[in-house]
Every structure is written in C-alpha cells, then in structure tokens.
C-alpha positions as CSV (number, residue, x, y, z in Angstrom):
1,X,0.0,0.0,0.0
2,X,2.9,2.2,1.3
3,X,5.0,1.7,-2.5
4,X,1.5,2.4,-4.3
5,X,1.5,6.0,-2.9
6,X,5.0,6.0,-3.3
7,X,5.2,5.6,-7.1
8,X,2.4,8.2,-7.9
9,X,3.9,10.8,-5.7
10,X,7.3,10.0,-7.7
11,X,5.7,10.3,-10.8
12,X,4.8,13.2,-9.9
13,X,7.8,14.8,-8.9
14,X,9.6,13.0,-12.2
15,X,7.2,15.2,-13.8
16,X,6.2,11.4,-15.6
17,X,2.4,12.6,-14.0
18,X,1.1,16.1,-14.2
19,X,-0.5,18.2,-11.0
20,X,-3.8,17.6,-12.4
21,X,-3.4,13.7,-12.6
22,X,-2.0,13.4,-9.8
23,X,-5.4,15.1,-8.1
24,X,-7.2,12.7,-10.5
25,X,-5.5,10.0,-8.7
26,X,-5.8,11.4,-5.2
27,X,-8.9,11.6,-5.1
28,X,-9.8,8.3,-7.0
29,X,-7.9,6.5,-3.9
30,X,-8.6,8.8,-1.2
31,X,-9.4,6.0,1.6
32,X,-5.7,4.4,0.6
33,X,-3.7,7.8,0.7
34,X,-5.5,8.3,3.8
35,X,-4.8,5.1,5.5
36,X,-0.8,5.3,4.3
37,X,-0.6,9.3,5.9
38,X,-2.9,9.1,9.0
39,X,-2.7,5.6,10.2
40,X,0.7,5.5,11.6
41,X,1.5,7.0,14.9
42,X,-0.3,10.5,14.7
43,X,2.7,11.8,12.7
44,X,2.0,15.5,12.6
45,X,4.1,15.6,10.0
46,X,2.2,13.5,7.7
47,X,-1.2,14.7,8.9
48,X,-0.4,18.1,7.8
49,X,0.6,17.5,4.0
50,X,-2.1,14.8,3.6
51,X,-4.8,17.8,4.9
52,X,-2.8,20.3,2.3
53,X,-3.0,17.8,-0.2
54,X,-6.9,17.9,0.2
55,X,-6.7,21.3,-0.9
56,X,-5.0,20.7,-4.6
57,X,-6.5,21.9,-7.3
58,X,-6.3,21.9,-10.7
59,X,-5.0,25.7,-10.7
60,X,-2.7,24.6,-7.5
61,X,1.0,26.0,-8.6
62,X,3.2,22.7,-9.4
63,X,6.2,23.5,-7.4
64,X,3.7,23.8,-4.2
65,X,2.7,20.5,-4.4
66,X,6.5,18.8,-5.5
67,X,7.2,20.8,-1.9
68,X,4.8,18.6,-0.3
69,X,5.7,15.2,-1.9
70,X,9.1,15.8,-1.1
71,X,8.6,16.8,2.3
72,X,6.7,13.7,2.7
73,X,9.1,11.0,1.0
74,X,11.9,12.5,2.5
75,X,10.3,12.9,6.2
76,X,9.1,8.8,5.9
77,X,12.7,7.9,4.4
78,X,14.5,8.7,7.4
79,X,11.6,7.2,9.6
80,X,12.1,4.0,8.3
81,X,15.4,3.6,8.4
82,X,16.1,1.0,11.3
83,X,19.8,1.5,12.6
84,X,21.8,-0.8,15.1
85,X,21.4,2.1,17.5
86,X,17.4,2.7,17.7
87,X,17.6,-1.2,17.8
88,X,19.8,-0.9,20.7
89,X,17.6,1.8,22.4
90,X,14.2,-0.4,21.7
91,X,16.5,-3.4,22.8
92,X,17.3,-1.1,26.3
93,X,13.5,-0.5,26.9
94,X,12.2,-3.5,26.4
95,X,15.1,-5.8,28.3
96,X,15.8,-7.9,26.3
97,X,18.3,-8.3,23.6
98,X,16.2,-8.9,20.2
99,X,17.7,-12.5,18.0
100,X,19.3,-11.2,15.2
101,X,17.1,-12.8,12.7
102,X,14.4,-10.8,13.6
103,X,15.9,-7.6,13.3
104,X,18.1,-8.3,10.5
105,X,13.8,-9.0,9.0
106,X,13.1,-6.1,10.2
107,X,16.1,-4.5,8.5
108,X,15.2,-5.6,4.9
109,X,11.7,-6.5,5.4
110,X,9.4,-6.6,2.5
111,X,6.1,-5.1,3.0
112,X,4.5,-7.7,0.6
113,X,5.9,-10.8,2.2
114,X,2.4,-11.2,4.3
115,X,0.4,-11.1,1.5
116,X,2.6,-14.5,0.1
117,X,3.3,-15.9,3.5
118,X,0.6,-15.8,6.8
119,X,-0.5,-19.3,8.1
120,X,1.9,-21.2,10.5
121,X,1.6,-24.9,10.8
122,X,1.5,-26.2,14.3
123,X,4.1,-28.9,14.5
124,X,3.5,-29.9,18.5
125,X,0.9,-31.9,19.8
126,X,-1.9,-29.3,20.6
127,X,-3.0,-29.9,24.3
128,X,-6.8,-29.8,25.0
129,X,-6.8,-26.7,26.7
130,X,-5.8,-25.1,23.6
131,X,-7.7,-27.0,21.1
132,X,-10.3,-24.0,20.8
133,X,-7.4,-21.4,19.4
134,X,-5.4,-23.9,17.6
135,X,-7.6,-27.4,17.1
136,X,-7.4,-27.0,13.2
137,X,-3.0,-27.1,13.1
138,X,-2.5,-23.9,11.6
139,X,-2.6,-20.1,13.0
140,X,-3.3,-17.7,10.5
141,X,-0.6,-14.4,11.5
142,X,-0.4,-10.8,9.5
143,X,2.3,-8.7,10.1
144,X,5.2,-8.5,13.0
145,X,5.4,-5.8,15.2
146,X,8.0,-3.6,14.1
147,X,11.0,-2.2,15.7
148,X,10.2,1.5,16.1
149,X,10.9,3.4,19.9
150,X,7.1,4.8,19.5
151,X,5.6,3.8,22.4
152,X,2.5,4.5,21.1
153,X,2.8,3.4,17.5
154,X,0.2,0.7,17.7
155,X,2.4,-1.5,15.4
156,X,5.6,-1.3,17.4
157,X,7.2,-4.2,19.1
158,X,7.1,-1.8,22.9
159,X,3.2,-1.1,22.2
160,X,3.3,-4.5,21.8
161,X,5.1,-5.3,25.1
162,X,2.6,-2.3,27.2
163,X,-0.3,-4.4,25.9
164,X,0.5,-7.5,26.8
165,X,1.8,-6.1,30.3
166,X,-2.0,-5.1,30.6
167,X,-3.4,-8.2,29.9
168,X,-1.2,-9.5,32.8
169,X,1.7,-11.5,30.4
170,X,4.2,-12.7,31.9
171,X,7.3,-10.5,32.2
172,X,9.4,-12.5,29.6
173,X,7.5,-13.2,27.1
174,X,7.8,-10.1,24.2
175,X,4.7,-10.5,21.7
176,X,5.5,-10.0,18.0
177,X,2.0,-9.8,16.8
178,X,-1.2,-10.5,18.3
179,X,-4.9,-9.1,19.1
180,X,-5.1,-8.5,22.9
181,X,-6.1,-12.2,23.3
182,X,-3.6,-14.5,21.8
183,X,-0.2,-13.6,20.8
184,X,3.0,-14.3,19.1
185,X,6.0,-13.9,21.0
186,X,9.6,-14.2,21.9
187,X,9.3,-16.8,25.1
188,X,12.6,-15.2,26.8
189,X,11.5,-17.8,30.0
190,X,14.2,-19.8,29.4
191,X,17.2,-17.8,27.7
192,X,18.3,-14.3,27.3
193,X,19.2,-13.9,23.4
194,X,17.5,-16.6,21.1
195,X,14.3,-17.2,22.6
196,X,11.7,-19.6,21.1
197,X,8.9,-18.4,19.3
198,X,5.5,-19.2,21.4
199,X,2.0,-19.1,21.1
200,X,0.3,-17.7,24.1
201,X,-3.4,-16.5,25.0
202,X,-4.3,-13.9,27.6
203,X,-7.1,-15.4,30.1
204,X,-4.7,-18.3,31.6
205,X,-1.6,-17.7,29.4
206,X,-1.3,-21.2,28.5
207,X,1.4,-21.2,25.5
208,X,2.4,-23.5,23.2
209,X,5.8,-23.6,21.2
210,X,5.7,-22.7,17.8
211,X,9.4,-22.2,16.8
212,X,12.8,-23.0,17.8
213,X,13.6,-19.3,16.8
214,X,12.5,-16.9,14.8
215,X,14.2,-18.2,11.3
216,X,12.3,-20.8,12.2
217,X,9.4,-19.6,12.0
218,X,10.2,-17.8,8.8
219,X,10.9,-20.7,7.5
220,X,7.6,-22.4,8.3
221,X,4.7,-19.5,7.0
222,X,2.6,-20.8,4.1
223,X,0.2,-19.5,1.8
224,X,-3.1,-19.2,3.0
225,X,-4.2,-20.1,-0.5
226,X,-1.9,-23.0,0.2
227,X,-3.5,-24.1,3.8
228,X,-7.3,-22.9,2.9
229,X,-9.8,-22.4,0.2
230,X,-12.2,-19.5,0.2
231,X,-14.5,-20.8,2.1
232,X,-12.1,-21.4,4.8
233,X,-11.8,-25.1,4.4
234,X,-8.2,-26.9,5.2
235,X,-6.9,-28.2,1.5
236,X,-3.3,-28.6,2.8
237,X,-1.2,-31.7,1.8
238,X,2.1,-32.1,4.0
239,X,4.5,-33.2,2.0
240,X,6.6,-34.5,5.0
C-alpha cells in the first residue's frame, strides 16, 4: 500500500504525471492515501501535507505540491530507516536483547511478504486446553510488530510489550503480533538472546511452542491459498 503512494507521488515529482493527474489519482484513492498518511502514529508531520494535499487543485501551482511530496518522501525515508542504534535503544527499553534474525527481518523486510506468507503450521501436539485457538493445526498471523521506539505506534514491538503487560503477560515473554487475546512472542523464559517463538493467550496464558527461533518460523509460514480455500476449508497436503 505504502509503494502504491509512493510511485504516484514520484511520478509526480519526475514530472512522468502532471499536478492535475495526480489530483485525478488522489482523489480516486482517497481512503488508501488516507490510510498510508494518518494511520501510523499520529505523525503530525504527515497529517499536515495529507490535509494540504486535500486542498490541490487543478489551478494549484506545481512547485507547491513537489514541496509537499518531497517533504513527505523525505520525512518517511528517514523514519524507516532502522539503525543498530534505535535497535539498541528499543532493545534497552524492552530488556531484552532482540535475535538477530528478527531484526536483520526487520532490516530488509518486505512489506508484501504477508500477503505471500501468513499461516503457521502447528508442529507440536496441541493440548486440549488449547484446542479451541489452535484445534485446526494452523494459526493464521499478518504482520510483526516492528522495531520502532514509539511507544504509542500501535504496530511497534514496545506497544506491543505495554499491551501484553495489561493483559497480565508474563514479564518474559515479548509479543510479535497479536490481538489482545492471543499472541506471538519471543518466550525469553528460558534464555536471554534466542528465545523460542511461542504461542500464548491472555485469560490463563497457556502457550504453546511454535518455533525453535524466529528463522524458524520464517521458515515455516505458508500461503493461505496453500493451507485454505475460500470458504475457509483446510486443503493442505504435507508433503513430509
């Protein structure tokens, strides 16, 4: 969604789109562009040129709207860079030191790969008690919490973390995704750097493990297309 807006704001500023079909365009996918600029973290920043951006026109002066397209791009370039030293930083706040897998991910991630990749298979025997959340052998997931020092940004690993600690967690387990009553997580119970990756729900935190580590669990994600049909039936054939 992000590299949609992207391209047609660098269209327009390669001058490959003009101002008025790039209001055309706006306006066409206004609920996207409005997702991409207000969604993430109350960025004042990116409030403010998505509410000027409302105001093009066809008579709007070129170089006023390349301001704002640059502004933008360049403002979300340097907010998405992830350096070893806001990992560090996140790392401090949360407690733990993050495995190196998942933040080399997070380095080079690909927005798409959810959209190719989403169902885990569950590879241990599911216990009774947890045959209501995961009964069927797979767990449908859709994104990672990100690395970002945001308390507040709702798909940061540390919102994350202050969720969980609400729901009464326990201390060492770090979710990775997750609704408010069941989770993915770094299960840091029994190590301090290369934890395995649980499942785990909220009313009597019973877990189960998914993972060995996270490159595990990489490793394991299948197409939903792969696991069910569209009416949600299983059609998966192990080929183990």
């Amino acid at each position: 969604m992000k590299e949609e807006i992207s391209f047609h704001l660098i269209d327009l500023l390669e001058k490959r789109i003009s101002v008025a079909e790039f209001r055309d365009i706006f306006f066409e996918k206004y609920n996207t562009f409005e997702t991409v600029f207000l969604s993430a973290t109350e960025d004042p920043i990116n409030h403010d040129i998505f509410y000027r951006l409302i105001e093009i026109d066809y008579d709007t002066q070129t170089n006023e709207v390349l301001g704002l397209v640059k502004k933008y791009l360049n403002h979300n370039k340097t907010e998405r860079v992830l350096t070893d030293e806001k990992i560090a930083l996140v790392e401090e706040k949360l407690g733990y030191t993050l495995p190196k897998s998942y933040t080399d991910f997070m380095k080079n991630s690909n927005e798409d790969f959810f959209e190719n990749h989403s169902v885990i298979p569950i590879k241990e025997t599911v216990p009774a008690n947890l045959k209501y959340y995961l009964g069927e052998g797979f767990w449908e997931i859709n994104d990672f919490y990100k690395i970002s020092l945001d308390e507040n940004d709702t798909k940061g690993i540390l919102y994350g973390k202050s969720i969980a600690k609400e729901w009464g967690l326990p201390n060492k387990i770090i979710p990775i995704e997750g609704d408010g009553h069941t989770w993915i997580a770094f299960d840091y119970r029994n190590t301090t750097n290369e934890p395995e990756i649980v499942f785990i729900e909220s009313e009597k935190h019973l877990s189960l493990k998914l993972a060995n580590n996270f490159t595990e669990l990489l490793d394991m994600l299948l197409p939903y297309n792969s696991v069910y049909d569209e009416d949600g039936n299983i059609i998966y054939k192990s080929t183990s």
